[in-house]
C-alpha positions as MATLAB code, in Angstrom:
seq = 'XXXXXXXXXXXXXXXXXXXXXXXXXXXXXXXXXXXXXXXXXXXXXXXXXXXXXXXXXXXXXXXXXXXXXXXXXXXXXXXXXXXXXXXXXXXXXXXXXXXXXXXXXXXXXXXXXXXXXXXXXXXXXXXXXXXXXXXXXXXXXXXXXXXXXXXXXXXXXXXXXXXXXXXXXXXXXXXXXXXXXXXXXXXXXXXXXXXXXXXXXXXXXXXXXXXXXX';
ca = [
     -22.482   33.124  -28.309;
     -24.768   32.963  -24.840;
     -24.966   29.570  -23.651;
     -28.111   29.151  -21.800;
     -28.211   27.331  -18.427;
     -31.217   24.373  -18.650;
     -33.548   24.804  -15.991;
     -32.784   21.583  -14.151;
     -29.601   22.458  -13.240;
     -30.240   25.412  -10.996;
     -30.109   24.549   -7.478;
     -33.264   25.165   -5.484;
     -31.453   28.612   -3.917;
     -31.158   29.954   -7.849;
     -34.407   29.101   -8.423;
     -36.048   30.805   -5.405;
     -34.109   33.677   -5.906;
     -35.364   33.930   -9.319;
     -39.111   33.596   -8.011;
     -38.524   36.321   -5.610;
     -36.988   38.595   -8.452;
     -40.365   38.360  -10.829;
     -39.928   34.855  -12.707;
     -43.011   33.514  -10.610;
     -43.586   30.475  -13.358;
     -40.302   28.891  -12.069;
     -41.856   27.793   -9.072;
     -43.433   24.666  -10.760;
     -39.781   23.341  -11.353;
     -39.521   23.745   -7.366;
     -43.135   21.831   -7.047;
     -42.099   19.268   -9.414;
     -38.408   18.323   -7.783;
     -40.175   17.990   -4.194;
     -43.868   16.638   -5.273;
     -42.767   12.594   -4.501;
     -40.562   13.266   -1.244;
     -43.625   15.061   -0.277;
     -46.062   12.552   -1.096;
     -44.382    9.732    0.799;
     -44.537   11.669    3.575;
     -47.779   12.985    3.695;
     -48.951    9.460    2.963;
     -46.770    8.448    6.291;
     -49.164   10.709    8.186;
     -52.704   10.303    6.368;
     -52.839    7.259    4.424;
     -55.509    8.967    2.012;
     -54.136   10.119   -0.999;
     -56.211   12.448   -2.112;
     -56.398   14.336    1.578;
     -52.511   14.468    1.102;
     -52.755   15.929   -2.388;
     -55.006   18.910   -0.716;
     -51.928   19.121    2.245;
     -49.464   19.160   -0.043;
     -51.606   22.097   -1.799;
     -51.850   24.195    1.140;
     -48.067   23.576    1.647;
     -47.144   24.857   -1.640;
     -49.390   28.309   -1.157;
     -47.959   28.623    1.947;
     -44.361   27.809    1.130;
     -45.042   30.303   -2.147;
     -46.324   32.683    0.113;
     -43.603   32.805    2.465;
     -41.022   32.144    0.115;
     -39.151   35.783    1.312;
     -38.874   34.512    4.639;
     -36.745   31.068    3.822;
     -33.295   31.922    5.395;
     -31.409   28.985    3.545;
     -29.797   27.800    6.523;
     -31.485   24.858    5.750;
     -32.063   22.822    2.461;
     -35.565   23.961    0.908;
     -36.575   19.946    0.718;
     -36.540   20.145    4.334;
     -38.196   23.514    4.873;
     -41.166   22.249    2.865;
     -41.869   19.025    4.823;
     -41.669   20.734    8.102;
     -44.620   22.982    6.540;
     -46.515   19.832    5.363;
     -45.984   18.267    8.836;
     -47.441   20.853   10.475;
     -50.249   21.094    7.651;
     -50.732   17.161    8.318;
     -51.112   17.474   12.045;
     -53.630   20.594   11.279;
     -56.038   18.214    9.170;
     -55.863   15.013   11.683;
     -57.164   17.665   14.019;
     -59.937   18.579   11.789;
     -60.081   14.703   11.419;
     -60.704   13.922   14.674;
     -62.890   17.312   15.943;
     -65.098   15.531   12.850;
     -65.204   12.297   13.745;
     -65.544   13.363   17.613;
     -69.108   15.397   16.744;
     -70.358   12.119   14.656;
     -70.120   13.398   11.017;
     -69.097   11.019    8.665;
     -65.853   11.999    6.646;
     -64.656   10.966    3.015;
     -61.514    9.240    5.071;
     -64.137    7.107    6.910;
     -65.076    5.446    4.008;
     -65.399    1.857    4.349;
     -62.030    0.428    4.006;
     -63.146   -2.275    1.459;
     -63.977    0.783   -0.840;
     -60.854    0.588   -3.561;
     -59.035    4.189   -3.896;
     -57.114    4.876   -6.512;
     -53.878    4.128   -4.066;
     -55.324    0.778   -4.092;
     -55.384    0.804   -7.975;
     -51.844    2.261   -7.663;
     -50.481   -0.221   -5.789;
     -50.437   -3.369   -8.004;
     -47.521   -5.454   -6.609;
     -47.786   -7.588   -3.756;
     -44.709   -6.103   -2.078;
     -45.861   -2.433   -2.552;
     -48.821   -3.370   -0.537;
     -46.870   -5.727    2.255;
     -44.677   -2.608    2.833;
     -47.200   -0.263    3.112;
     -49.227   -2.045    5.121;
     -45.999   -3.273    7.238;
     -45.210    1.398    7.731;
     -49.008    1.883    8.612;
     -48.788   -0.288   11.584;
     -46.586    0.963   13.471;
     -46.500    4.376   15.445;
     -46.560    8.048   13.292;
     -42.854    9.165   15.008;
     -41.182    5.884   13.887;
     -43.183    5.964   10.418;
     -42.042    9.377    9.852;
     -38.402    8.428   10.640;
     -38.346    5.911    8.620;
     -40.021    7.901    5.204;
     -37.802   10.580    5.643;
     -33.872    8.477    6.270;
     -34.823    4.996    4.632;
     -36.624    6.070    1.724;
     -36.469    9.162    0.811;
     -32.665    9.352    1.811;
     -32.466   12.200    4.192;
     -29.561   12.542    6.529;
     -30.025   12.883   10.192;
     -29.260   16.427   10.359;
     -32.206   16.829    7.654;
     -34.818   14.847    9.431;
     -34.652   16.326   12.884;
     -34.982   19.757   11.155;
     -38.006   18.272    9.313;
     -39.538   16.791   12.437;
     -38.144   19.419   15.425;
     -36.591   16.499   17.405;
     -32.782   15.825   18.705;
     -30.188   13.842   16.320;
     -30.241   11.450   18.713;
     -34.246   10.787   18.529;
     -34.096   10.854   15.007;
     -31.207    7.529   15.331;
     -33.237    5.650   17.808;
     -36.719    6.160   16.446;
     -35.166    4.660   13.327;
     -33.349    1.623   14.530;
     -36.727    1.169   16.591;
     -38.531    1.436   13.234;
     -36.498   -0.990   11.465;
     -36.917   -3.051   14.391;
     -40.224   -3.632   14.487;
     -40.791   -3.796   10.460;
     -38.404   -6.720   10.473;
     -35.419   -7.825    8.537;
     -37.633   -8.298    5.577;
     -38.338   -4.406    5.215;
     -34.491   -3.319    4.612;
     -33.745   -5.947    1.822;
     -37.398   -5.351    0.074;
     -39.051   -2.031    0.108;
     -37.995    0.022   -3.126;
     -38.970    3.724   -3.607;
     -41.473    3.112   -6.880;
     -43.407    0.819   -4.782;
     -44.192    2.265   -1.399;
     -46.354    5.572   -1.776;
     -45.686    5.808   -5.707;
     -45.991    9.117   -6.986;
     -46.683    9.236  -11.203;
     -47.170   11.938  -13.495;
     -50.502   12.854  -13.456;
     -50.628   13.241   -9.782;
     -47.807   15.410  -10.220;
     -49.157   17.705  -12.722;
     -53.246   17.681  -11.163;
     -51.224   19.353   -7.684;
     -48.667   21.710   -9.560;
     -51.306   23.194  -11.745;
     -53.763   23.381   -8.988;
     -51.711   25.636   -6.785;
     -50.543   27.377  -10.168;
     -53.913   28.287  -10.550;
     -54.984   29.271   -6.662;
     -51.481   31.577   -6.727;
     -52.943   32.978  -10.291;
     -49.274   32.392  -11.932;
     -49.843   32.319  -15.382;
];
């Protein structure tokens, strides 16, 4: 009798390797696993949800595209955020160039206008945190997404951001520093940058789609 092996418990390596040998429809399992690490990161960056579902898009097709070229000398997790890092930095660029030649951008929106983060975010403490990360700088916000929250170790996050071990250490204790005591015994992963289903499935089906895996 042939006992077959459930899809979830392939590592990320099987599962590539499977992509690359024909079995292109297993690369939603890979979107799926990494869709909320990348989210609260991309949120770190752009505090727009909807401009980070586009990043996170474009980080997928390119990841998808490149997928031959990941040497594995690194976990895929982290490969993929230093993709969407760089994708992030590409559109505050664009952000900027646009807001530098007077053209008004969706992001400009008055802030009193309710997104559907807003909507998201029903609990007082999801919005005290979030508000607490979007103050301070981007390279201590990122820091802090990437060890505090979504658990990476240090050797992890200065592969995801390209800076020294020991940058990585201080930018976080600086982090926690200026977020206060009260951000280490409240923040909680299902409340800062949530991350639910549909969002999930709108961004894995969308790059399904653009990659024309069927």
């Amino acid at each position: 009798m042939t006992i077959i092996q459930p899809i979830d418990t392939f590592t990320d390596n099987e599962l590539i390797t499977r992509v690359l040998a024909g079995e292109k429809r297993l690369y939603e399992q890979l979107m799926r696993r990494h869709n909320t690490s990348l989210f609260r990161l991309g949120m770190s960056f752009l505090h727009n949800d909807m401009d980070v579902e586009d990043v996170m898009q474009l980080t997928y097709i390119n990841a998808y595209q490149h997928l031959d070229q990941f040497r594995k000398d690194a976990s895929f997790g982290t490969w993929l955020k230093r993709i969407l890092i760089n994708e992030c930095h590409q559109h505050l660029k664009k952000r900027m160039k646009t807001a530098s030649d007077g053209l008004e951008q969706h992001e400009d929106a008055p802030k009193t206008a309710a997104t559907p983060v807003d909507t998201v975010l029903n609990k007082e403490l999801g919005k005290v945190l979030e508000s607490a990360l979007m103050a301070i700088p981007e390279k201590y916000r990122a820091v802090f997404v990437l060890r505090e929250i979504d658990q990476l170790n240090v050797a992890e996050t200065s592969k995801a951001l390209d800076i020294s071990r020991v940058n990585v250490k201080v930018r976080q204790l600086r982090a926690k520093l200026m977020l206060r005591e009260h951000i280490s015994k409240f923040y909680n992963n299902d409340v800062v940058f949530p991350f639910h289903l549909i969002r999930c499935d709108r961004i894995v089906y969308a790059v399904l789609d653009k990659l024309e895996i069927k």
